[in-house]
N, C-alpha and C positions, 0 to 999 in steps of 0.2 A: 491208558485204561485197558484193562484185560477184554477183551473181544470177547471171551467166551461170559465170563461175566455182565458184560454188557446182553449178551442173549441171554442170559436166564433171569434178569430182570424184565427183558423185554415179555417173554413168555409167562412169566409171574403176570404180570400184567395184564399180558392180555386174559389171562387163566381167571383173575378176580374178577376182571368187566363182565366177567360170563358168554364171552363172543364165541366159546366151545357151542355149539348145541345139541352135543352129544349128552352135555353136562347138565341131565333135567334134573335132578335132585339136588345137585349144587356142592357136591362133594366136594367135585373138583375145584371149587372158587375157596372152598374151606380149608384145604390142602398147601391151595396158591397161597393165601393169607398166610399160613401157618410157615409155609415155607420163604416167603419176606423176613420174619424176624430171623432167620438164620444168615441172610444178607448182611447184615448190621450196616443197612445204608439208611440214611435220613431221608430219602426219597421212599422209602416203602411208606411209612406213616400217610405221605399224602397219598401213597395211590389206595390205602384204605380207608382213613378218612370218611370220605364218601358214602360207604356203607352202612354208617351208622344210622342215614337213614331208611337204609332196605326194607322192605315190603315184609323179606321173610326176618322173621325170630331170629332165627339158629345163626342166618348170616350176622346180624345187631350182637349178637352174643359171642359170636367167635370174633367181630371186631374187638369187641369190647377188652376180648382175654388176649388178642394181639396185639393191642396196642402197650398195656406193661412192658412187653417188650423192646415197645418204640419210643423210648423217651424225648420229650421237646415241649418249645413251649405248646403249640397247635397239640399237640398229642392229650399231655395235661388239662388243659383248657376244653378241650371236647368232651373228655371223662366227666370234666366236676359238670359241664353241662349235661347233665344223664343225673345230678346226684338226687335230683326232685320228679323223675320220671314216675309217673303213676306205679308203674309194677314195680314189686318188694326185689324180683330175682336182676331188673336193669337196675335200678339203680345201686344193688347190691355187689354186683359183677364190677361197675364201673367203681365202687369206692374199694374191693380189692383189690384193681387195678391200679389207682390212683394210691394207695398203700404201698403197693413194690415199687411205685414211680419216687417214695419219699412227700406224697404230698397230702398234707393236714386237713385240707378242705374232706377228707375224705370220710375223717374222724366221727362227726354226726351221724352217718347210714352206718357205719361198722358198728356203733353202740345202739342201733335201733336195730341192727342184724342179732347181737346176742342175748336181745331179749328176746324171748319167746313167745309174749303178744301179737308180735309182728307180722309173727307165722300164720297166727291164729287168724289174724283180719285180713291176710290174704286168703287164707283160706274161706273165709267168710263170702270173700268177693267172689273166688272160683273155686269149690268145691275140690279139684286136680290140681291146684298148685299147692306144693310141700305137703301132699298126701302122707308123703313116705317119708318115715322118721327121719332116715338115714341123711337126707336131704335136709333136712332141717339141721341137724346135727353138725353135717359137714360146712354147710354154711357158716352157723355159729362157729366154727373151729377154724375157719379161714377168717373169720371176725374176730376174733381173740387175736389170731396172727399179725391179722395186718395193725390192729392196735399196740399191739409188740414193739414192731416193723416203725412204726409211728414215735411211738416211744416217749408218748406225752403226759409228764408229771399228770396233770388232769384225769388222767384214766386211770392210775395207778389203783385207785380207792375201789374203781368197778373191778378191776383185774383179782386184785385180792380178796374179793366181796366171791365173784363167781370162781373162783380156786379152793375158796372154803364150802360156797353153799349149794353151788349148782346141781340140779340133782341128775346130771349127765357126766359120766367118769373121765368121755373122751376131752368134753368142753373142761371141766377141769382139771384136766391133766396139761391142757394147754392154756390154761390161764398161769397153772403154776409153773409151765416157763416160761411164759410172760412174766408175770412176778421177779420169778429167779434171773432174769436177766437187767433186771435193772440196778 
């Protein structure tokens, strides 16, 4: 094994545990993560893992988007456990995760992502979540994709439904290559 590789695993490592305490805003643990999926070792997964259940947000969320990158079974299996999490933006994060992994369990929250109800009775709950359109938009548009990505005869009818009526250009622009690639 490569010595030098073997340190910058070791350091990733310790960089996620948050043992820096330099690291009060937790960048640096964000950074470590990010920079695991560039390892392409099956050992990163487990050394994030772990964080899914972090105190902070922002860490649950950049696990969430590091682990697509980490495919396995543990990795998969974690995601779809998120796919019933109270909040609209975890369990949403985890099923376009679980989309770029190839996995179906995902399909439920991504079609409960490009309705625009969704938004609304989050927002009902917190006032500040998906205030801003944009966010709303990009979401659904990364839900069109990953149902794409999915690529399951079953959705084909919503894809064509939201490509013709939707009344957002970006969300049907991406429905119709959804559509078009099937």
């Amino acid at each position: 094994a490569n010595p030098e590789y073997a340190g910058t695993l070791h350091k990733l490592r310790a960089a996620v545990s948050g043992v820096d305490t330099a690291d009060r805003d937790g960048q640096l643990r964000l950074y470590a993560m990010i920079g695991l999926t560039w390892l392409d070792d099956p050992r990163a997964a487990e050394i994030v893992l772990p964080y899914l259940s972090d105190a902070d947000p922002l860490i649950r969320q950049a696990v969430i988007g590091v682990l697509q990158h980490l495919p396995g079974p543990r990795t998969n299996d974690a995601l779809a456990g998120l796919l019933d999490d109270p909040a609209l933006e975890t369990r949403g994060q985890a099923a376009i995760s679980l989309s770029h992994l190839g996995d179906a369990r995902a399909a439920r929250v991504l079609i409960e992502l490009v309705d625009l109800a969704s938004y609304e009775r989050a927002r009902a709950s917190d006032a500040k979540k998906f205030a801003a359109p944009q966010y709303v938009r990009d979401a659904r548009v990364k839900a069109v994709e990953g149902l794409a990505r999915l690529a399951r005869p079953e959705d084909h009818e919503l894809l064509a439904r939201v490509a013709a009526e939707d009344a957002d250009s970006l969300v049907r622009e991406a429905a119709l290559r959804a559509v078009g690639t099937r």
